[in-house]
N, CA, C and O atoms as a GROMACS GRO file, in nm:
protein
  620
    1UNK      N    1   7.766   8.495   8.213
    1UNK     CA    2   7.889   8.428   8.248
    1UNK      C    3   7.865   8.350   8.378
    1UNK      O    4   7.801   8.397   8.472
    2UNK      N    5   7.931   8.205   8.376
    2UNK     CA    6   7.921   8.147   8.525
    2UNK      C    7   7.980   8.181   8.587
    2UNK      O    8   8.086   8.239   8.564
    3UNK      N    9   7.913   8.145   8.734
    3UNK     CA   10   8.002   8.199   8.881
    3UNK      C   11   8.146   8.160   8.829
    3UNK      O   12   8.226   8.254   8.820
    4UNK      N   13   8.185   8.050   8.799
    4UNK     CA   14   8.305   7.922   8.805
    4UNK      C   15   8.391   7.978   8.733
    4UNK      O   16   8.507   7.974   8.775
    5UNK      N   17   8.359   8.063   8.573
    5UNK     CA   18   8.423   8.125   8.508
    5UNK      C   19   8.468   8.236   8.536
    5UNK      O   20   8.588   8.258   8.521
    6UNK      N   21   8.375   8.340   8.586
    6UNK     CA   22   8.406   8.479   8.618
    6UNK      C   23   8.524   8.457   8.697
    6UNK      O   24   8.625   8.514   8.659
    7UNK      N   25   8.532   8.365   8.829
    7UNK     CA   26   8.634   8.346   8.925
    7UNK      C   27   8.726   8.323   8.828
    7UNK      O   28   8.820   8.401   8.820
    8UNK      N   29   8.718   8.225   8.748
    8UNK     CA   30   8.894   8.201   8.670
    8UNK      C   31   8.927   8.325   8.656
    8UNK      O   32   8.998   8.371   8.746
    9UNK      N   33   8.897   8.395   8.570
    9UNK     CA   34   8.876   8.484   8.497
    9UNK      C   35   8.944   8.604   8.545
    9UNK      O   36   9.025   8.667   8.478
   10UNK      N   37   8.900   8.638   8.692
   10UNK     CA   38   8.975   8.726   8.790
   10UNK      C   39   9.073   8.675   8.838
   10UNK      O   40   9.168   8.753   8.846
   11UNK      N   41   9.104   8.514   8.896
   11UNK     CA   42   9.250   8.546   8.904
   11UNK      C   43   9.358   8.528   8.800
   11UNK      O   44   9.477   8.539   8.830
   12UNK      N   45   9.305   8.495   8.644
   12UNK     CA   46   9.397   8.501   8.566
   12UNK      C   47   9.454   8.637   8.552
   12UNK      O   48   9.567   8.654   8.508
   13UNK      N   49   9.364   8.750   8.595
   13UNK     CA   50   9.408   8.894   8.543
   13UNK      C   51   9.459   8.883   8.616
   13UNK      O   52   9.575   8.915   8.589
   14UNK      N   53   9.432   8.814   8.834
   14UNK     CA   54   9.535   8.917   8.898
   14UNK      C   55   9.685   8.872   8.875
   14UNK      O   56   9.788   8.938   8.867
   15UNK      N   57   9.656   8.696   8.865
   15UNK     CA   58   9.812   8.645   8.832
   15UNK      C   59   9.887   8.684   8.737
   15UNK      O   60  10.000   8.729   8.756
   16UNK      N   61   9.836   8.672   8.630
   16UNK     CA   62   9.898   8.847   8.505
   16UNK      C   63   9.971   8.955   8.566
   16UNK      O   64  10.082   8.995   8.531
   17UNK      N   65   9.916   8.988   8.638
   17UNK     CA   66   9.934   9.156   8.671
   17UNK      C   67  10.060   9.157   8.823
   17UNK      O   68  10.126   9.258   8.845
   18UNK      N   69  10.070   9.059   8.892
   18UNK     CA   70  10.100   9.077   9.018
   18UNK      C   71  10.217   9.127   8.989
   18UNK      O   72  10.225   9.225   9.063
   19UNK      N   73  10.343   9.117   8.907
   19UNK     CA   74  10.463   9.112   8.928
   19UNK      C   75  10.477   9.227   8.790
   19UNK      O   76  10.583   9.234   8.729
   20UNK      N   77  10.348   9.319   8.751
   20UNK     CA   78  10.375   9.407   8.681
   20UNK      C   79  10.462   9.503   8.728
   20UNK      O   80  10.490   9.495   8.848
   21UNK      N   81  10.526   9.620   8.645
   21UNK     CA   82  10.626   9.731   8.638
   21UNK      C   83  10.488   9.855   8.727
   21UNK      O   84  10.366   9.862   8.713
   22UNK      N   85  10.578   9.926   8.807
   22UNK     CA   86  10.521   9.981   8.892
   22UNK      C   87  10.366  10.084   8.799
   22UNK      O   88  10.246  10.095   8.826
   23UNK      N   89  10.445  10.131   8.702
   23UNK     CA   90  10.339  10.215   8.649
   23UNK      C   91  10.237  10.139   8.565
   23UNK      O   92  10.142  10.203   8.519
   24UNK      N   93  10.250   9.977   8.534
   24UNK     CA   94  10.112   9.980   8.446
   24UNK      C   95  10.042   9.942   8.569
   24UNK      O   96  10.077   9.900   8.680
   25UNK      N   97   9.931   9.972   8.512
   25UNK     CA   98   9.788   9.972   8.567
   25UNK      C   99   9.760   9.795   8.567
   25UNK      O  100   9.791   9.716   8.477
   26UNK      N  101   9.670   9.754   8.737
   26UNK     CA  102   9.653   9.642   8.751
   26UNK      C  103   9.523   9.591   8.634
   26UNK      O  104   9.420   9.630   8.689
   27UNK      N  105   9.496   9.543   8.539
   27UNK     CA  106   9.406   9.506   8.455
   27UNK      C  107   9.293   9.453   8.550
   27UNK      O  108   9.303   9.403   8.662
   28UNK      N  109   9.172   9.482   8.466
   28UNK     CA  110   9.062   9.454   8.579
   28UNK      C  111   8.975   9.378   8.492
   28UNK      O  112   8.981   9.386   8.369
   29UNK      N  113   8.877   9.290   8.568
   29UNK     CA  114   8.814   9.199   8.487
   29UNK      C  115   8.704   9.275   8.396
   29UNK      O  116   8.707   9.396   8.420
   30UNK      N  117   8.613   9.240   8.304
   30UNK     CA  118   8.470   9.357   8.231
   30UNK      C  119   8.397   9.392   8.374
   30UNK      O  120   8.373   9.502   8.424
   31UNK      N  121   8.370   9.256   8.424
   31UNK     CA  122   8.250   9.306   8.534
   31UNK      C  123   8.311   9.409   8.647
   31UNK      O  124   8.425   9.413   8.692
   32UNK      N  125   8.183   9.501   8.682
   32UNK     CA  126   8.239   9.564   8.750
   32UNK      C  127   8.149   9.558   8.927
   32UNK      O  128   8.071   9.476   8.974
   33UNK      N  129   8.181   9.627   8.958
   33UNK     CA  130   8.130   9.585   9.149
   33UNK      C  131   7.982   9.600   9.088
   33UNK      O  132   7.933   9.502   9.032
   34UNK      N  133   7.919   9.706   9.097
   34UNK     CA  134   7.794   9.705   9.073
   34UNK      C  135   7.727   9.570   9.029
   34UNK      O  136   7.641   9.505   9.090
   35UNK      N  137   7.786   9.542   8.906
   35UNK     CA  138   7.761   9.406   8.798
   35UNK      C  139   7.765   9.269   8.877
   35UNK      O  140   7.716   9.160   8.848
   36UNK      N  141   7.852   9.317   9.004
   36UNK     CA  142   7.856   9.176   9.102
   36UNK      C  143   7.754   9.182   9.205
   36UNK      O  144   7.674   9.094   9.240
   37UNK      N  145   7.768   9.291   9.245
   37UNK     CA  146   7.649   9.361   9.385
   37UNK      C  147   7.746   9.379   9.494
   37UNK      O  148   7.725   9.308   9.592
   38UNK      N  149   7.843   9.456   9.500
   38UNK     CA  150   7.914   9.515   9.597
   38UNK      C  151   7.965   9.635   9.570
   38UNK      O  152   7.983   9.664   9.452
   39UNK      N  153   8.000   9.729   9.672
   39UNK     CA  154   8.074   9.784   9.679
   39UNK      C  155   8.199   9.848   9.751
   39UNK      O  156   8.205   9.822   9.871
   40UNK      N  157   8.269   9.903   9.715
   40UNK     CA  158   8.438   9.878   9.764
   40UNK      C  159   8.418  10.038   9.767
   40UNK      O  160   8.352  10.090   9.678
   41UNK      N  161   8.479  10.121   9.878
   41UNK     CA  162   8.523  10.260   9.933
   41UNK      C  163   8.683  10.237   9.955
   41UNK      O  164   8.702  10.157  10.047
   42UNK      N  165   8.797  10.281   9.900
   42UNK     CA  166   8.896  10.267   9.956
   42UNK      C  167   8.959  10.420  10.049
   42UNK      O  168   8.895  10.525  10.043
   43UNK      N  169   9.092  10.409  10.134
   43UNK     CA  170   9.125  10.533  10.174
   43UNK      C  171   9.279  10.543  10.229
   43UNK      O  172   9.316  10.476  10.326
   44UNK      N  173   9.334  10.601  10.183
   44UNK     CA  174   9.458  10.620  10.184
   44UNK      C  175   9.489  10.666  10.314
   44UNK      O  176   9.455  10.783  10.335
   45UNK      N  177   9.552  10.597  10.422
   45UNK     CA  178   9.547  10.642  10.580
   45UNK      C  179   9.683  10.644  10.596
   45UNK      O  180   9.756  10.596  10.510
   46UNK      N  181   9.729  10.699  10.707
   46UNK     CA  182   9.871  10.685  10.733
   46UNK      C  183   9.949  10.552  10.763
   46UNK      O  184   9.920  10.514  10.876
   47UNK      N  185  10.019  10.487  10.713
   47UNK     CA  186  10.099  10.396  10.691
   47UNK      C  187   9.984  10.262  10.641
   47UNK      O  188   9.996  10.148  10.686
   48UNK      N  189   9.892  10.296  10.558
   48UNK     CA  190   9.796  10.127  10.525
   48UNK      C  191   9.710  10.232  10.480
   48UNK      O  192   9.699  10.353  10.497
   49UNK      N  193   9.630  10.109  10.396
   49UNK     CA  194   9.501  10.126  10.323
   49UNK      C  195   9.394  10.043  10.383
   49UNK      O  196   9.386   9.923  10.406
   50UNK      N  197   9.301  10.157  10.403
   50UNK     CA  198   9.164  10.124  10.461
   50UNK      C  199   9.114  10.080  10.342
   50UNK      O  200   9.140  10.139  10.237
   51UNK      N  201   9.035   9.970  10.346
   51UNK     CA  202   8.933   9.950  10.234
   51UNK      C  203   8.754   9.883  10.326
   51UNK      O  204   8.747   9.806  10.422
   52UNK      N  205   8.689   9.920  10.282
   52UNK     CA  206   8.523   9.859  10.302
   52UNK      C  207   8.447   9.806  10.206
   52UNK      O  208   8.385   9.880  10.129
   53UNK      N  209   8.440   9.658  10.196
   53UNK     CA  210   8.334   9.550  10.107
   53UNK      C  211   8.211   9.579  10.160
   53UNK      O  212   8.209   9.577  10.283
   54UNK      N  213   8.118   9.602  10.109
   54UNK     CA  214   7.985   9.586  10.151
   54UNK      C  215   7.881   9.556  10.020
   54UNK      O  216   7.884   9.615   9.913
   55UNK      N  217   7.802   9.462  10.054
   55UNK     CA  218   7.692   9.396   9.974
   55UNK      C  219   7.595   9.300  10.064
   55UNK      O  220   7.603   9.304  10.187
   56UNK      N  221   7.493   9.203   9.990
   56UNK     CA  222   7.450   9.149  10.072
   56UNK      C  223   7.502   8.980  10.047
   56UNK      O  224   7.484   8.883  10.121
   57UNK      N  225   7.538   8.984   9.978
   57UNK     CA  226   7.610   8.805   9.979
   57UNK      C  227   7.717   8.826   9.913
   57UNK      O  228   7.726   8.875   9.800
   58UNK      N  229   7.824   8.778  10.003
   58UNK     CA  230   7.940   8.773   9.951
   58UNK      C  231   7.973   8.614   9.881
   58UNK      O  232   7.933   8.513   9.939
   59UNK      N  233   8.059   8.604   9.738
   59UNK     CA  234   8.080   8.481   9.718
   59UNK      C  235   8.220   8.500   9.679
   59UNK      O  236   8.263   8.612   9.706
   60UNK      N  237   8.317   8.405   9.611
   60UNK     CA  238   8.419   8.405   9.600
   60UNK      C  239   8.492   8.513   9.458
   60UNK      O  240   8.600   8.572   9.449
   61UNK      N  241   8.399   8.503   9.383
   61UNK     CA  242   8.381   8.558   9.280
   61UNK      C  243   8.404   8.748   9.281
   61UNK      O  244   8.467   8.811   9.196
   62UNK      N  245   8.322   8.814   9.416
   62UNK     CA  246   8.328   8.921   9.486
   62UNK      C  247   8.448   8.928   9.535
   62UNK      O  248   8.529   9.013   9.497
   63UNK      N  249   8.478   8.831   9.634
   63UNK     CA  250   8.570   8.873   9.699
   63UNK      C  251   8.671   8.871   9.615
   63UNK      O  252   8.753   8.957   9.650
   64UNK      N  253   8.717   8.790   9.485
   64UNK     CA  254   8.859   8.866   9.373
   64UNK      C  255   8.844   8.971   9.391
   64UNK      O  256   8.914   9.043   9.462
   65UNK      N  257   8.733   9.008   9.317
   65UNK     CA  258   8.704   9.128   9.274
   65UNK      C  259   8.743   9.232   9.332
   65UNK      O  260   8.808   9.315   9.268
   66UNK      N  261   8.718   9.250   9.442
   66UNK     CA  262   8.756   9.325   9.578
   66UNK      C  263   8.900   9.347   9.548
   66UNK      O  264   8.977   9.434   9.508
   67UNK      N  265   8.898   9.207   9.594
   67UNK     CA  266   9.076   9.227   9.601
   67UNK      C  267   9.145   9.279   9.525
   67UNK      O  268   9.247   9.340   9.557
   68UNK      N  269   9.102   9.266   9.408
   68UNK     CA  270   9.171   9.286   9.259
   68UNK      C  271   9.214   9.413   9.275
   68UNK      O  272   9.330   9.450   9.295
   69UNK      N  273   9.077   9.507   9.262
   69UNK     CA  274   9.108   9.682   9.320
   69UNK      C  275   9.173   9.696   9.419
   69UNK      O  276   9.216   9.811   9.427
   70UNK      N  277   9.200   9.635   9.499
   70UNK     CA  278   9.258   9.668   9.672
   70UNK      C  279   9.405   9.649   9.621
   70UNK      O  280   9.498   9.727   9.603
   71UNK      N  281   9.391   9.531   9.608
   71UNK     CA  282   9.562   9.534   9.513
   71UNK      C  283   9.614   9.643   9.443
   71UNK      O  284   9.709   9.718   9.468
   72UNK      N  285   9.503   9.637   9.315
   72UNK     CA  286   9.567   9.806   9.200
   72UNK      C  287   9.624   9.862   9.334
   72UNK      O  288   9.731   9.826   9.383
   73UNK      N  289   9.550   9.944   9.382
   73UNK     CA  290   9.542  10.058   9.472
   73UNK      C  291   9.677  10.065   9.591
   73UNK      O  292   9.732  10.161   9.645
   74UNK      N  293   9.703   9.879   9.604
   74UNK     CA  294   9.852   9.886   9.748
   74UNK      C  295   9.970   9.895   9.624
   74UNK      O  296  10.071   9.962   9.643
   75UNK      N  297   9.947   9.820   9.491
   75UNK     CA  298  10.073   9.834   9.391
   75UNK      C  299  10.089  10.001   9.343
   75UNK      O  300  10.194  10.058   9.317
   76UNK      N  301   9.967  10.051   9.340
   76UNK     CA  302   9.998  10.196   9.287
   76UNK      C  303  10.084  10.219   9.393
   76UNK      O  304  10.204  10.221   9.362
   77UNK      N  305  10.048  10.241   9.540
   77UNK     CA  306  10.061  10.284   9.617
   77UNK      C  307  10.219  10.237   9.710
   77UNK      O  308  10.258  10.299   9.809
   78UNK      N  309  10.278  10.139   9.662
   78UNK     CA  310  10.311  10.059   9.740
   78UNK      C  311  10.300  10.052   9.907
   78UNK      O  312  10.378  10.101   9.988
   79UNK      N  313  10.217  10.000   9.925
   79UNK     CA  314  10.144   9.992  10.057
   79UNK      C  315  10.142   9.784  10.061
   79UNK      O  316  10.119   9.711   9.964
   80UNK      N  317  10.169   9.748  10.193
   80UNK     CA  318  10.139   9.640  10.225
   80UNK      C  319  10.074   9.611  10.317
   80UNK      O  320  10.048   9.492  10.338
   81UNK      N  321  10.034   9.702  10.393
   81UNK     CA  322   9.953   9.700  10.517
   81UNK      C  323   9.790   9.749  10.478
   81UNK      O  324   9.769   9.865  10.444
   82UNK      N  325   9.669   9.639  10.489
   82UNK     CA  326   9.595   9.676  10.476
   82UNK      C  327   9.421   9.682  10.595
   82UNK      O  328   9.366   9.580  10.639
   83UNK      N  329   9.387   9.782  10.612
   83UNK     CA  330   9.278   9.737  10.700
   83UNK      C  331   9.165   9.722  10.642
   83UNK      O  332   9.108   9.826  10.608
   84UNK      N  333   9.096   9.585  10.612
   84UNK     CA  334   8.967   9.590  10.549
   84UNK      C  335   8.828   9.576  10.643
   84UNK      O  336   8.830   9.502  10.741
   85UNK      N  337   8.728   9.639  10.611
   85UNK     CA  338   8.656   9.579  10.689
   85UNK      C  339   8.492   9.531  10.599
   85UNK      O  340   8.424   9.605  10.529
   86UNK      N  341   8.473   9.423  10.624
   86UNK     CA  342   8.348   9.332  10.558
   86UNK      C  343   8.188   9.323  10.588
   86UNK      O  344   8.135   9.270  10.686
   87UNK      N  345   8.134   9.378  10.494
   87UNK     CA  346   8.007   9.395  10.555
   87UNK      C  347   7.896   9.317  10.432
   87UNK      O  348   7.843   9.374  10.337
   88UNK      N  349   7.884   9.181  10.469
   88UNK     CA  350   7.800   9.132  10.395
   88UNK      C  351   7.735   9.010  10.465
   88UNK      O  352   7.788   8.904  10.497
   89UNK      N  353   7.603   9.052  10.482
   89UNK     CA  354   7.527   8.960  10.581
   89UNK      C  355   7.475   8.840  10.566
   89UNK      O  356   7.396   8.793  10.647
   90UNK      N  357   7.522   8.767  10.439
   90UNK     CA  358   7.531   8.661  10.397
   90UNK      C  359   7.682   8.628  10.368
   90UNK      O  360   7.732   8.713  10.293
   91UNK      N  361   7.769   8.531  10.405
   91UNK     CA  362   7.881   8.501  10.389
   91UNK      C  363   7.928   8.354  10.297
   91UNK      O  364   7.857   8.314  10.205
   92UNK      N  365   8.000   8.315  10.320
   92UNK     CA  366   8.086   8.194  10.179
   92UNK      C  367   8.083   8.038  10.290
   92UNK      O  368   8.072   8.056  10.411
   93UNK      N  369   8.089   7.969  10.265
   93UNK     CA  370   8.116   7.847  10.287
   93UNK      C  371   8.300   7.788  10.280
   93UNK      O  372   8.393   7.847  10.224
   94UNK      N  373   8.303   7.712  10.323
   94UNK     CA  374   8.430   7.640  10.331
   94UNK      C  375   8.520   7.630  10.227
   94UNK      O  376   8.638   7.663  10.240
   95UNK      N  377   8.456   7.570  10.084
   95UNK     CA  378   8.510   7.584   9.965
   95UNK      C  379   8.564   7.727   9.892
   95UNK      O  380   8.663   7.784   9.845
   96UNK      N  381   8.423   7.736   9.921
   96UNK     CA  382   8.455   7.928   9.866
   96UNK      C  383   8.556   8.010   9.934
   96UNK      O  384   8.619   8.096   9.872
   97UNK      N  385   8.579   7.985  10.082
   97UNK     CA  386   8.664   8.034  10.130
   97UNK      C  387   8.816   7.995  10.085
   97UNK      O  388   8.908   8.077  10.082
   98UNK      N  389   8.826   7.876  10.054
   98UNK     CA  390   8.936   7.807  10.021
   98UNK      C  391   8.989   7.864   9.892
   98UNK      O  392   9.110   7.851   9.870
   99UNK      N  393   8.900   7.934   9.789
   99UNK     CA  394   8.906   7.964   9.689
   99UNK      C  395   8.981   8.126   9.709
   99UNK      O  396   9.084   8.177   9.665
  100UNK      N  397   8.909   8.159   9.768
  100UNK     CA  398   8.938   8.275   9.828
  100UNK      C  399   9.106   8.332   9.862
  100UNK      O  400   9.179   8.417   9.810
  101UNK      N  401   9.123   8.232   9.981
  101UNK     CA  402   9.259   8.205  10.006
  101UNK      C  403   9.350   8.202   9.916
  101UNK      O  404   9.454   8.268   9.922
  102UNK      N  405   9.315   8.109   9.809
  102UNK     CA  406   9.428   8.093   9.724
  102UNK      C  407   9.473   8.249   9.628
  102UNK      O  408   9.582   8.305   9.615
  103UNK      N  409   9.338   8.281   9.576
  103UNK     CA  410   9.372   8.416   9.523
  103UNK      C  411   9.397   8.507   9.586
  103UNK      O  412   9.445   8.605   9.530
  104UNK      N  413   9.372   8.509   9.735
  104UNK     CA  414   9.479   8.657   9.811
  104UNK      C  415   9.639   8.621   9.840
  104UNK      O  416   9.728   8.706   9.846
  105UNK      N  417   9.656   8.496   9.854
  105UNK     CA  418   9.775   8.417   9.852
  105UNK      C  419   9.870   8.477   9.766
  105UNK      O  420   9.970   8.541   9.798
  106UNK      N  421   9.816   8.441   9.618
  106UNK     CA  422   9.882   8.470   9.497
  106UNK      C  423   9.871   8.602   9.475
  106UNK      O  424   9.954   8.646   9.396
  107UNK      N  425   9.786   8.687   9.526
  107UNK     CA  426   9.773   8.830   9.441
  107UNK      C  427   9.866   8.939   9.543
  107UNK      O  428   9.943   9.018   9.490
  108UNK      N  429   9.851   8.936   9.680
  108UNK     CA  430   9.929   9.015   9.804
  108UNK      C  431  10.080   8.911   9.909
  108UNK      O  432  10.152   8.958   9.997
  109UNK      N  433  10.079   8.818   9.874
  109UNK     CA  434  10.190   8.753   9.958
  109UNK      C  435  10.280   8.868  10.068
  109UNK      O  436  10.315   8.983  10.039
  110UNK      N  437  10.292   8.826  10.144
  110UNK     CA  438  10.390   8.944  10.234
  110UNK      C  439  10.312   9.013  10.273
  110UNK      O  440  10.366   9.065  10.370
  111UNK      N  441  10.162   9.076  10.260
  111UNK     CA  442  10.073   9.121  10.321
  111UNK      C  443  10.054   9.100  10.452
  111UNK      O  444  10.052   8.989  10.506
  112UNK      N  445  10.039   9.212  10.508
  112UNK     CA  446   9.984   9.286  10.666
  112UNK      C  447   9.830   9.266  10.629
  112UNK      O  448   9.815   9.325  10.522
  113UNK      N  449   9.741   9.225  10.659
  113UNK     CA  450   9.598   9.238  10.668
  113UNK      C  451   9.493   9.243  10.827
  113UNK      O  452   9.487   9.142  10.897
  114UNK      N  453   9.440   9.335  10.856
  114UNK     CA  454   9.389   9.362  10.924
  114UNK      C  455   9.219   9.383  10.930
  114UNK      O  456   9.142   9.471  10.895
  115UNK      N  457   9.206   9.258  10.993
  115UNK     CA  458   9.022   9.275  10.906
  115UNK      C  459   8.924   9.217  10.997
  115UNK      O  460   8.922   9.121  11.074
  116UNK      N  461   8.846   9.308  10.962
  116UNK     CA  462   8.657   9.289  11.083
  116UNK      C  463   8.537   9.220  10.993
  116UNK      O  464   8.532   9.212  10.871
  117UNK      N  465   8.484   9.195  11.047
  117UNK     CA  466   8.337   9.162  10.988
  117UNK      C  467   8.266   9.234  11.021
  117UNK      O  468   8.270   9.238  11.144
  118UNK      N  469   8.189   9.308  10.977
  118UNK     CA  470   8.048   9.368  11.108
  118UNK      C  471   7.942   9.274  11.112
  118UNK      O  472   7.835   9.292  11.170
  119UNK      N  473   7.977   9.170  11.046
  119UNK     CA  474   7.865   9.030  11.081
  119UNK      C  475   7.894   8.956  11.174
  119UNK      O  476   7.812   8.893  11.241
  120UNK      N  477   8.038   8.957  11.191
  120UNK     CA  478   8.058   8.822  11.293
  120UNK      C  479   8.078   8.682  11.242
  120UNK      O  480   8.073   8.574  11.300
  121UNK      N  481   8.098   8.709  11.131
  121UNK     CA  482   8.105   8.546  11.074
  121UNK      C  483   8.225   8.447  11.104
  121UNK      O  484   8.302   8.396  11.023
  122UNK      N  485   8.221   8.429  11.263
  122UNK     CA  486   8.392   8.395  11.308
  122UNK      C  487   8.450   8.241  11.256
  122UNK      O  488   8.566   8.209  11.227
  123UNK      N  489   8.344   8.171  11.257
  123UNK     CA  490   8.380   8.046  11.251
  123UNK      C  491   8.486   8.055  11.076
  123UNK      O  492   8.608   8.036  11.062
  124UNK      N  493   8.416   8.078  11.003
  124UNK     CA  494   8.468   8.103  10.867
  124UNK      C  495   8.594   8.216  10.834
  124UNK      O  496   8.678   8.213  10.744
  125UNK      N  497   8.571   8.319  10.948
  125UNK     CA  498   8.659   8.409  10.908
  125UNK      C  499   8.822   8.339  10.957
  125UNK      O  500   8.923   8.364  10.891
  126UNK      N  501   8.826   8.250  11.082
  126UNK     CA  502   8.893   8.184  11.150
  126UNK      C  503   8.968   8.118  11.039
  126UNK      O  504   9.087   8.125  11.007
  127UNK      N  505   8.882   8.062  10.997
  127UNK     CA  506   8.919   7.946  10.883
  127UNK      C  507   8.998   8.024  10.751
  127UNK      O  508   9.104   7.994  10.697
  128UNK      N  509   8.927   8.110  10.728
  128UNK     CA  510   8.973   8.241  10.671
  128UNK      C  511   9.142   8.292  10.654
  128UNK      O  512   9.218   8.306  10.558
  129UNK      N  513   9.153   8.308  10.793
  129UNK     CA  514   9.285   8.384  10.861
  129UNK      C  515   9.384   8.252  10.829
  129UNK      O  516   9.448   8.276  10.726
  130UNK      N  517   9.418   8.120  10.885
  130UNK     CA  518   9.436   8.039  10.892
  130UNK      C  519   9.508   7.988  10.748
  130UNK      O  520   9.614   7.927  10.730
  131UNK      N  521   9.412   8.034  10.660
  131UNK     CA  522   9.424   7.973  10.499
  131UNK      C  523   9.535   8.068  10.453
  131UNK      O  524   9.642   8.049  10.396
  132UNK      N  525   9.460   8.196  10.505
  132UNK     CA  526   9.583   8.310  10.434
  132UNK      C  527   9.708   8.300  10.500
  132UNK      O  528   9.790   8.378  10.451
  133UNK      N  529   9.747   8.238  10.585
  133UNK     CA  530   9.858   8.268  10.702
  133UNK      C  531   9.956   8.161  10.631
  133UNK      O  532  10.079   8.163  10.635
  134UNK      N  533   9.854   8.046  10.552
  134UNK     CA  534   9.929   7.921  10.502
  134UNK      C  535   9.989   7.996  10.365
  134UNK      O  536  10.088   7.953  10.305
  135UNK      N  537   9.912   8.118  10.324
  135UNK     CA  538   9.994   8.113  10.179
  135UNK      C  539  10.076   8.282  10.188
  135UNK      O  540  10.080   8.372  10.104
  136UNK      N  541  10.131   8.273  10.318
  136UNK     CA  542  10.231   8.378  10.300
  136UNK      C  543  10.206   8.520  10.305
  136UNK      O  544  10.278   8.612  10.265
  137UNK      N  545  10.042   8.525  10.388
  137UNK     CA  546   9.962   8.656  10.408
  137UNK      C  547   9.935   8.693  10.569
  137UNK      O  548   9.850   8.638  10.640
  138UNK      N  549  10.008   8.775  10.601
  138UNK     CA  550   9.973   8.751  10.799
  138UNK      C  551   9.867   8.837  10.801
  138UNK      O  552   9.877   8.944  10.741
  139UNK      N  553   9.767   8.810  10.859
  139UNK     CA  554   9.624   8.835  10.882
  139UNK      C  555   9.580   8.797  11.030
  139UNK      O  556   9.606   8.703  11.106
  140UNK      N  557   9.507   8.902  11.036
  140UNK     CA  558   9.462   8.935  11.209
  140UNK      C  559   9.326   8.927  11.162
  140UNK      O  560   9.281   8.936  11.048
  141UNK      N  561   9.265   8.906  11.281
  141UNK     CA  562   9.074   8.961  11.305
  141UNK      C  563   9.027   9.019  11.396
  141UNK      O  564   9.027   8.951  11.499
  142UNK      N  565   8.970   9.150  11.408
  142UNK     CA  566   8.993   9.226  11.489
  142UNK      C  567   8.809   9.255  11.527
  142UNK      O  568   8.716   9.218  11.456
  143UNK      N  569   8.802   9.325  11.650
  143UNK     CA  570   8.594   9.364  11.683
  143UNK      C  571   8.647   9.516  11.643
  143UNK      O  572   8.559   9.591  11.602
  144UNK      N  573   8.759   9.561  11.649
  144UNK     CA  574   8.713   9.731  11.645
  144UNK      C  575   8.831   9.793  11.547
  144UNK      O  576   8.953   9.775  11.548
  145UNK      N  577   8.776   9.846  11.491
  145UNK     CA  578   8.945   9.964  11.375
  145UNK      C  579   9.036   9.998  11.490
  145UNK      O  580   9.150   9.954  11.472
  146UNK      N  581   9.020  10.061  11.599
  146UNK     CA  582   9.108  10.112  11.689
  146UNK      C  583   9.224   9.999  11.707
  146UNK      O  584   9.343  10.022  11.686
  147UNK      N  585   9.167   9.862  11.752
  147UNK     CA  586   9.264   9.787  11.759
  147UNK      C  587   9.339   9.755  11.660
  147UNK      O  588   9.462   9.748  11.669
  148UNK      N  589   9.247   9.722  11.512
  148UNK     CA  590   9.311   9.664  11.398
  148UNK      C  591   9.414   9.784  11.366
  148UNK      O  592   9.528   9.761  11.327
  149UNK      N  593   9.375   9.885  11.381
  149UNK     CA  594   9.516  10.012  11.364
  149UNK      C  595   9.620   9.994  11.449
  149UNK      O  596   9.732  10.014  11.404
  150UNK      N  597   9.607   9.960  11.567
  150UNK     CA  598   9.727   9.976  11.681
  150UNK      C  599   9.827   9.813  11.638
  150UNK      O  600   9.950   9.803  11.643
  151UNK      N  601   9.751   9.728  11.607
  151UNK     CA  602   9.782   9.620  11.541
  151UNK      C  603   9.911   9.620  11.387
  151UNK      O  604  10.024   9.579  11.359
  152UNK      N  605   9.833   9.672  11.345
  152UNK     CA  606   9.907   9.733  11.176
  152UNK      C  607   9.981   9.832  11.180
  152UNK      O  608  10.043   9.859  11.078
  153UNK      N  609   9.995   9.899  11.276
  153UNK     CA  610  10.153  10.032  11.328
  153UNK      C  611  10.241   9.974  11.396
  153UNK      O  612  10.360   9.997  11.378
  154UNK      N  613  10.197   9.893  11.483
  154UNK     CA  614  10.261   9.785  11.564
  154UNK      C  615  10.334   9.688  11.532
  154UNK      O  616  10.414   9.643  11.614
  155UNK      N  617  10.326   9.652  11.442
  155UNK     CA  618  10.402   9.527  11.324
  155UNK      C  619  10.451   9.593  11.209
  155UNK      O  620  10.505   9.529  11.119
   0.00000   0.00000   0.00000
């Protein structure tokens, strides 16, 4: 399957699914993290969900993916506050980011997001924050969890 497709592909499920009835289950694409080369740890914390991406190249395609589960997991949960933190030492470009944006846009709107790199990839993540902020997602970028927590209790 192409990169170009797989991406449709994931946000047709998540746009499907966003405005599902609390108990069905968010539909998930065939591929699974492994099948992409990442993996996702989530954790149920007091008032937000911790989640951790880690792989070695992130592309847009991943990052649905990600999201897709992070989503299931705030709709099971109803949780809107989330702290992610990103660990992939190759990162996305401008487009891809843009791509990006649009599907966290559409899949979490009203979202609290609270999120690190352990790469540092600021210029992009900037660009990042910026995109999501345009589609109705308030998003911070934080160097340490301590803050991104005091941040996300705080709001």
């Amino acid at each position: 399957m192409s990169e170009k497709k797989g991406e449709a592909q994931l946000a047709l499920s998540a746009r499907a699914n966003y405005d599902r009835p609390k108990k069905c289950k968010l539909m998930m694409p065939s591929a699974t993290s492994s099948d992409l080369g990442y993996t996702l740890k989530m954790e149920d914390r007091e008032g937000y969900l911790y989640a951790i991406a880690t792989g070695e190249r992130l592309t847009a395609q991943i990052s649905a993916a990600y999201w897709n589960e992070i989503a299931g997991r705030c709709f099971d949960n109803n949780v809107q506050r989330i702290l992610i933190e990103k660990d992939f030492p190759q990162t996305v470009g401008p487009e891809d980011m843009l791509r990006m944006a649009d599907h966290l846009g559409k899949l979490l709107p009203g979202s609290r997001i609270a999120f690190l790199d352990r790469h540092h990839h600021d210029p992009i993540n900037e660009l990042g924050k910026k995109l999501a902020r345009n589609r109705d997602v308030m998003m911070q970028i934080f160097d340490s969890v301590e803050k991104a927590e005091k941040w996300l209790r705080a709001n």
